[in-house]
Each structure stands twice: as structure tokens, then as C-alpha cells.
C-alpha positions in Angstrom: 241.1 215.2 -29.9 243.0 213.3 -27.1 241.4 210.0 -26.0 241.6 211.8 -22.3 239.4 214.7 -23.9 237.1 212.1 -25.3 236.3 210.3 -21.8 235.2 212.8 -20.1 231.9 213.5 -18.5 229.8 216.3 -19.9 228.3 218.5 -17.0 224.8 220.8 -16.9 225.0 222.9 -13.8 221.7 224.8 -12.8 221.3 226.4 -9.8 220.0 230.0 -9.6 222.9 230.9 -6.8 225.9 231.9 -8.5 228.4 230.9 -5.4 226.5 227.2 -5.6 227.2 227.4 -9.6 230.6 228.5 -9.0 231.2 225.3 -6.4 229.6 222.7 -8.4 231.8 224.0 -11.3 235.0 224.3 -9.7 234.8 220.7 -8.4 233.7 219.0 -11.4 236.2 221.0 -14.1 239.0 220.2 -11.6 239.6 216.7 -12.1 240.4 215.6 -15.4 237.2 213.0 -16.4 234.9 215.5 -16.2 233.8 219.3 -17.8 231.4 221.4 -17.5 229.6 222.1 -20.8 226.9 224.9 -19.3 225.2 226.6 -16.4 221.8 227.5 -16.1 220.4 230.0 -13.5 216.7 228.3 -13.8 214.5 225.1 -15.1 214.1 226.9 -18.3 217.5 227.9 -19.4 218.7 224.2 -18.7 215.9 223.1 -20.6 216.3 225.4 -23.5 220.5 224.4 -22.8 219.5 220.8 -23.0 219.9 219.6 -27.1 222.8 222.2 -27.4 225.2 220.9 -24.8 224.0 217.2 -25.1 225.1 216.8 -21.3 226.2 213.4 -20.1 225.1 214.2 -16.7 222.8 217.2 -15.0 223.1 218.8 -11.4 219.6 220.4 -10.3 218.8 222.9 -7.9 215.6 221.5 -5.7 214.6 224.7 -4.8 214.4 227.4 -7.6 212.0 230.8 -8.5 209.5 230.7 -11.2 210.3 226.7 -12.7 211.7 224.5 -9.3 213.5 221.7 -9.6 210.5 219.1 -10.2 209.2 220.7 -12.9 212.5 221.1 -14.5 213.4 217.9 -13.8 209.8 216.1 -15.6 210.7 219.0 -18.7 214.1 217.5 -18.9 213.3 213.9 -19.0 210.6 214.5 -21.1 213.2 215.7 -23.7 215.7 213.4 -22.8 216.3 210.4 -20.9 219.7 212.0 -18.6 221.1 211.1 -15.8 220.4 213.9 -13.4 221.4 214.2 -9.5 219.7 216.8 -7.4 221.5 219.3 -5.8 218.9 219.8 -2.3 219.3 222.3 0.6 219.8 220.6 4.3 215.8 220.8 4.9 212.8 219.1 5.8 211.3 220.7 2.5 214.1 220.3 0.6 214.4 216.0 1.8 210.9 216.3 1.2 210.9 217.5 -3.2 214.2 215.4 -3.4 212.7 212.1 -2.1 210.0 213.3 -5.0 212.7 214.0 -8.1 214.1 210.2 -6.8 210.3 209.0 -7.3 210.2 210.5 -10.4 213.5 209.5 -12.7 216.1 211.6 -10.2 219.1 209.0 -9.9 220.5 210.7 -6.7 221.0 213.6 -4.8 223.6 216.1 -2.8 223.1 218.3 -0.2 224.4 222.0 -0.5 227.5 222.6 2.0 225.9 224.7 5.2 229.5 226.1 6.0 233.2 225.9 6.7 236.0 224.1 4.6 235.3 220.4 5.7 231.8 220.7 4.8 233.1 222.1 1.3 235.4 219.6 0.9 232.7 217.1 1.9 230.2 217.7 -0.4 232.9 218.2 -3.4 233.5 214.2 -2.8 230.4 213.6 -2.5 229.4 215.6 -5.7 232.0 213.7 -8.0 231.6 210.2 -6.8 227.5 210.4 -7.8 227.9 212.2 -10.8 230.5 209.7 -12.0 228.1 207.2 -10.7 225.1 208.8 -12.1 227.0 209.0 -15.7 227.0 205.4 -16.4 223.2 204.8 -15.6 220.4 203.8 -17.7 218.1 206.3 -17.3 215.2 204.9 -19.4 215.4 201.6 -17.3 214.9 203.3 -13.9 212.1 205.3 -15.4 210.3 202.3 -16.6 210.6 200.8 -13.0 209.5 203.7 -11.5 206.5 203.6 -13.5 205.9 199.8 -13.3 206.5 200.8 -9.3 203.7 203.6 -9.6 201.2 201.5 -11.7 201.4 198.8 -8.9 200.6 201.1 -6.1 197.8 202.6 -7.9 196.4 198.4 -8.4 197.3 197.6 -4.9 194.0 197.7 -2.8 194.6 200.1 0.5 195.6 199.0 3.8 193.3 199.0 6.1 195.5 197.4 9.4 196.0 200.1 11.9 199.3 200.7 13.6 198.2 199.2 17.2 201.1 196.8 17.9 198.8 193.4 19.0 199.2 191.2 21.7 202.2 188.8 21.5 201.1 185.9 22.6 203.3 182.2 22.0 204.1 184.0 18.7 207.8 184.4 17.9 207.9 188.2 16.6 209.5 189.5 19.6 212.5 187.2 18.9 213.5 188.2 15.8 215.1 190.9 14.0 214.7 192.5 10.5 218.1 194.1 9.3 217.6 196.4 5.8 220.8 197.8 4.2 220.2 200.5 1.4 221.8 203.2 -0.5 221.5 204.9 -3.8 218.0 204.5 -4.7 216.4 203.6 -1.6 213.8 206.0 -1.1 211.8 204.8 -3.7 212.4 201.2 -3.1 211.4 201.7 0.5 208.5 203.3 -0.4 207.4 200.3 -2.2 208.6 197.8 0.7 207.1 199.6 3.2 203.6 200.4 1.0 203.6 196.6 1.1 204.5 195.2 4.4 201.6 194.3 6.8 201.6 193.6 10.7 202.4 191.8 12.2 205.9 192.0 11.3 209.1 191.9 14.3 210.8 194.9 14.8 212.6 196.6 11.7 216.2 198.4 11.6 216.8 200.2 8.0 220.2 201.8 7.7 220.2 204.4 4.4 222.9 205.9 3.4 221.5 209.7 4.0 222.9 212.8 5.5 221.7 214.5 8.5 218.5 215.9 8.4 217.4 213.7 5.5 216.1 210.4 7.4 214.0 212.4 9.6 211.7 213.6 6.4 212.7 210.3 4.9 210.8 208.1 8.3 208.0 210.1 8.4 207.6 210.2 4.8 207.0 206.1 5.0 205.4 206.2 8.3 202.8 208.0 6.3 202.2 205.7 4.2 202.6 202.2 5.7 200.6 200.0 8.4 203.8 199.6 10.6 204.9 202.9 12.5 208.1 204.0 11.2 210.6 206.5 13.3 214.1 207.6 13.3 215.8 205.7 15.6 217.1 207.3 19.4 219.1 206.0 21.7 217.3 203.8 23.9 214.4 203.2 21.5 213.6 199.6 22.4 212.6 196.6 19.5 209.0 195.9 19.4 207.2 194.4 16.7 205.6 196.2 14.0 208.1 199.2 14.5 210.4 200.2 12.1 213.2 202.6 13.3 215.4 203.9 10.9 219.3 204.9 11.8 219.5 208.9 11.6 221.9 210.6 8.9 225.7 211.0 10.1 225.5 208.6 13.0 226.1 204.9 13.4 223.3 202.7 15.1 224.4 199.5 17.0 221.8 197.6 18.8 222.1 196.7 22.4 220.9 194.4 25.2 219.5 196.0 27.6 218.6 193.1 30.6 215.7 191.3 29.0 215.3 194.1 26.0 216.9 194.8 22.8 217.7 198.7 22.8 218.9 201.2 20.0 222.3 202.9 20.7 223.4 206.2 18.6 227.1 207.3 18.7 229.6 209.0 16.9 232.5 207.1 15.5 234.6 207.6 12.1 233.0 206.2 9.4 232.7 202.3 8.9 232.8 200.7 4.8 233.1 204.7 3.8 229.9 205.3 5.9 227.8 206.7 8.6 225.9 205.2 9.3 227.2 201.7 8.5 225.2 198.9 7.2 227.9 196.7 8.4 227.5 198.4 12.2 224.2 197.3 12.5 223.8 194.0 10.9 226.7 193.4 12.5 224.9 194.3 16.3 222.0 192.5 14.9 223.7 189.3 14.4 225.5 189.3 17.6 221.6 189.6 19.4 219.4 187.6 16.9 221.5 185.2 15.8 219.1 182.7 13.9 216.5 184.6 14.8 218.3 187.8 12.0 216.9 188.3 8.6 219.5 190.5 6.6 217.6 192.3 3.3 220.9 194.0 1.2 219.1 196.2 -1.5 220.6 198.8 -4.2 223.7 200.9 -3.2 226.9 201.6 -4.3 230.1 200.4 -2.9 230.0 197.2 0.0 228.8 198.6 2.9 226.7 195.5 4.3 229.0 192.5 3.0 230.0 191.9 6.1 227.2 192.6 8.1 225.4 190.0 5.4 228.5 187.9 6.2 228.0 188.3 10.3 224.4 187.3 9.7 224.4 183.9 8.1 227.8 183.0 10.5 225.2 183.5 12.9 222.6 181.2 11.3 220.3 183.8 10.0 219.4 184.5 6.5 219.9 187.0 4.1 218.0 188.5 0.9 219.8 190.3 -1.8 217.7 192.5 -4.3 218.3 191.8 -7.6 220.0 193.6 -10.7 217.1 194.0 -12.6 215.0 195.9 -10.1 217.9 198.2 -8.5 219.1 201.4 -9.7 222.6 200.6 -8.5 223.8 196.8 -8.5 226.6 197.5 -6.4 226.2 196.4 -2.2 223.8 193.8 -3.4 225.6 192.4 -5.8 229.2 192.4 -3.9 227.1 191.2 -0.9 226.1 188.0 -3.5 229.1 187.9 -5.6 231.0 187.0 -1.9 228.7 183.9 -1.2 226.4 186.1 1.4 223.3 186.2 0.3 221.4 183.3 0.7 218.4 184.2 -2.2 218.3 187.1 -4.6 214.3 189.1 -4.9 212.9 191.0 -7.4 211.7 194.0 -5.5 208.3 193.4 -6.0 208.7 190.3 -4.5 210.5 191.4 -1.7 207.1 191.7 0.8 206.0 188.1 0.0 209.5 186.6 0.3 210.3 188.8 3.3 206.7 187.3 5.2 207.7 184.0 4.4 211.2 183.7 5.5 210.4 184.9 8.9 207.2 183.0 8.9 209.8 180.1 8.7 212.2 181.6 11.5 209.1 181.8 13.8 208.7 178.0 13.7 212.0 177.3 13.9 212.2 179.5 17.2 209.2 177.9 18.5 210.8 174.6 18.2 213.8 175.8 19.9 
């Protein structure tokens, strides 16, 4: 066999449409790294597929009759420990059991194509770059964080702060700005920030790599479960503290100032480090504003969107936390952001809340002095 043959990427396609089979097929046996080694119409013919074709990589249907994804997707890591990237339809339901499969071992996610030849084309790039991704992943590593993840929420007494936004007094919360960068694997590592982080905090701006209609579900999946209030961001929203606003899928966000207020602006613009919305956009806008007063947090991802907006930040005189390898599922815009002198102190992601109090803590006084 041809060393070509040898290096490529063995495929598991289940989806109970044929035409969604028949696209996920057609992509992946077009380029040359990858095949396709079976399709499954349901959760039990992959599973009963699963020792047979040995797969290097599986694409899962969300929503399927009689076994759905998430129980496929448990069956299947149960037998196995692959690398498997959902395959989600374009609604709250379906960004609703996909940010579940990520909680659960999922690595990452595509959503189906609604219509026409750009979305196609779309979501065929999209498809290939995540499953080549996902085919170099350890698998058992992100399922033992996701469990050490779960057993700390279940030890972690509840929160009992409302979401009233307090009086603001000669404190310095106002003044400053919290700038989160994110991509593959951020849902569950949000949830765990978020789960975490107590008022009074200044106002938040999280930029995750998402598709439309994903960061809606995604914002009120973590305004449900943390003390801050957490949104997707509008045009015009306006910084306050202990509001988190989170940029919406297929958009850029820039912030603004607005006379004596600091203001959300949404727009359309080609994509900025190979996204929209662009990590880089807004800690870039954030840097320009807050200056000092900017704490940049660069957290797993793929590619470099956010070294320069990390850059912008500490130019500025801010600061800038990098997760680090051992707790991200991808060490990729984290570690370029480090690897490129940016980053000004790496976190374990369970130390992320602590660190994160702290360092603004420390911005606060040095505003006040100022």
C-alpha cells in the first residue's frame, strides 16, 4: 500500500438523511487525506459499525429517530475513545444537544448547510478543516477533563449572588474591560468560567467562534447558570458591570464610545484572522477604549485569531491570560498568542476564576491611583 494510502483519515458518517450522508461523503472522499470507511443511517448501526471499520474520526447526526445523537454518541465512547464531531441542524434545539455532546467527549461540531451553493461550499470547509483537526486529538484526555470539570461543579457550593448589578460607588469596575477569545472547545470551558465567576465583575465581551444561531442558545445557556447576566450582544448594548455580552455568530463586534459610554457595535465585514466574528476585532476595540484598564483571557481554539488583539492589549498596558495546554482541547490561539510573547501569564482553567478576580482586583487600584 502507498504511503499516501496509509495517511489517510478513516471516516464514520451517520446521519439518517441520505442527501446529508451523500454531502458529508462527497467532501471528505474528495481530497486525498481522507476516506470514508462507512455510513450509518442511525446510533445503532454506527455503533454496531464501530470495531469493524475502526474509524479515525466520526461525523454524528444531533438529531436522529429512535437512538439521537447523545446517546449514540455516550454508546460510542463507551466502546471507544474517537474523535467524533457533530454534525447539528441551524437550531436552538439543535445548539442546545450539541453544546451537550461538547460537554460530554464531543470534540466539535458543524452545522448542516440550510441552502444554496456558498452555504455548501461553506460547510464542506468547514467539515474538512475539523475533522482533520478532530483526527489528531486525544480523546481520552478531553474526557478525563470533562469529568474532572463535572466532579468540580458537583463539589462547588451554589451561588447564591443574584444578578442585581450594585451600586458603583469610588469602585473602579466601570472602568475596565474583560476581553475573552475562544474557539474549539469553548462551550464547556465557558461553562466552567462562567459557573465560577461572581459579581461584582466589570463588564464582559466573549467572542466564540460560532455560526449564526448558535451564540444565542450558547448565552442563554450560561446566563442560566451563572450570577452575572449573560446576553448576545446588539448594537448599542452599553458596558456595565456584571454583564457579559457575547458577540453573535457571523458578525464582527467592535466596541464604541458613545460620549461618556462604552457601546457595542455589530456589522458586517469580510472575515478578520479567517473569522467572524474576530477575536482580534474586538480586543482590538477593547484596547483602543480600556487601555490599562483591558484584561485579555485567550483560551483554546484553533488557528490565531486573538494574537493580535492579545498583542493590541498589552501595547496598550493591559494584561493578558493565556489558558494553558494541559487544560485546552485545542492548544492552538492560546498557544501562538504565548509562543509570540503576548500573553503575560498562562492558567490552568480551573484557575482561571481566581486569577481572573485577582488581576483586575489589581487594575482597580491601579485606576484608583490614577
Amino acid at each position: 500500500m502507498a504511503s499516501s494510502e496509509l495517511a489517510k483519515k478513516k471516516v464514520l458518517v451517520v446521519d439518517d438523511s441520505t442527501l446529508v450522508r451523500q454531502m458529508i461523503c462527497d467532501a471528505l472522499n474528495e481530497v486525498p487525506d481522507m476516506e470514508v470507511v462507512g455510513q450509518a443511517r442511525s446510533g445503532q448501526q454506527a455503533i454496531e459499525l464501530l470495531n469493524s471499520v475502526q474509524p479515525d474520526v466520526i461525523t454524528l447526526d444531533v438529531q436522529m429517530p429512535q437512538m439521537n445523537g447523545m446517546v449514540a454518541l455516550e454508546g460510542i465512547l463507551a466502546l471507544r475513545p474517537v474523535p467524533v464531531v457533530m454534525v447539528s441542524s441551524l437550531t436552538q434545539q439543535g445548539a442546545a444537544t450539541t453544546f451537550e455532546a461538547l460537554e460530554r467527549g464531543a470534540i466539535d461540531y458543524v452545522p448542516k448547510p440550510e441552502s444554496g451553493n456558498l452555504t455548501q461550499a461553506a460547510f464542506r470547509e468547514d467539515l474538512l478543516r475539523k475533522v482533520r483537526m478532530a483526527a489528531g486529538t486525544d480523546v481520552e484526555r478531553i474526557l478525563k477533563i470533562r469529568q474532572q470539570r463535572k466532579l468540580r461543579r458537583q463539589q462547588r457550593p451554589a451561588a447564591s449572588t443574584p444578578k442585581s448589578v450594585p451600586t458603583l460607588t469610588r469602585d473602579s469596575l466601570a472602568d475596565q474591560c474583560l476581553a475573552i477569545g475562544i474557539s474549539t472547545g469553548g462551550p464547556p470551558a465557558l461553562r466552567g468560567l462562567f459557573e465560577a465567576l461572581q459579581p461584582p465583575m466589570p463588564p464582559i465581551v466573549v467572542v466564540q467562534h460560532m455560526p449564526p444561531n448558535f451564540t444565542g442558545p450558547l448565552a442563554w445557556r450560561l446566563d442560566s447558570i451563572s450570577a452575572l447576566s449573560v446576553k448576545e450582544a446588539e448594537t448599542g448594548d452599553v458596558l456595565r458591570p456584571n454583564l457579559v455580552l457575547v458577540a453573535p455568530g457571523g458578525r464582527h463586534l467592535r466596541l464604541v464610545k458613545v460620549r461618556d459610554e462604552v457601546q457595542v457595535k455589530i456589522f458586517d465585514a469580510p472575515p478578520v484572522s479567517s473569522h467572524r466574528p474576530s477575536v482580534d476585532v474586538m480586543m482590538t476595540s477593547a484596547a483602543e477604549i480600556y487601555g490599562s484598564r483591558c484584561l485579555g483571557v485567550i483560551m483554546t481554539g484553533m488557528g490565531r485569531d486573538g494574537v493580535d488583539g492579545c498583542r493590541a492589549i498589552r501595547e496598550a498596558g493591559g494584561f493578558v491570560l493565556g489558558q494553558d495546554e494541559a487544560t485546552s482541547d485545542v492548544y492552538g490561539m492560546n498557544k501562538a498568542a504565548f509562543v509570540e510573547g503576548h500573553v503575560d501569564a498562562q492558567f490552568a482553567l480551573q484557575d482561571a476564576p481566581t486569577l481572573i478576580v485577582r488581576q483586575v482586583r489589581r487594575q482597580g487600584r491601579r485606576v484608583a491611583v490614577h
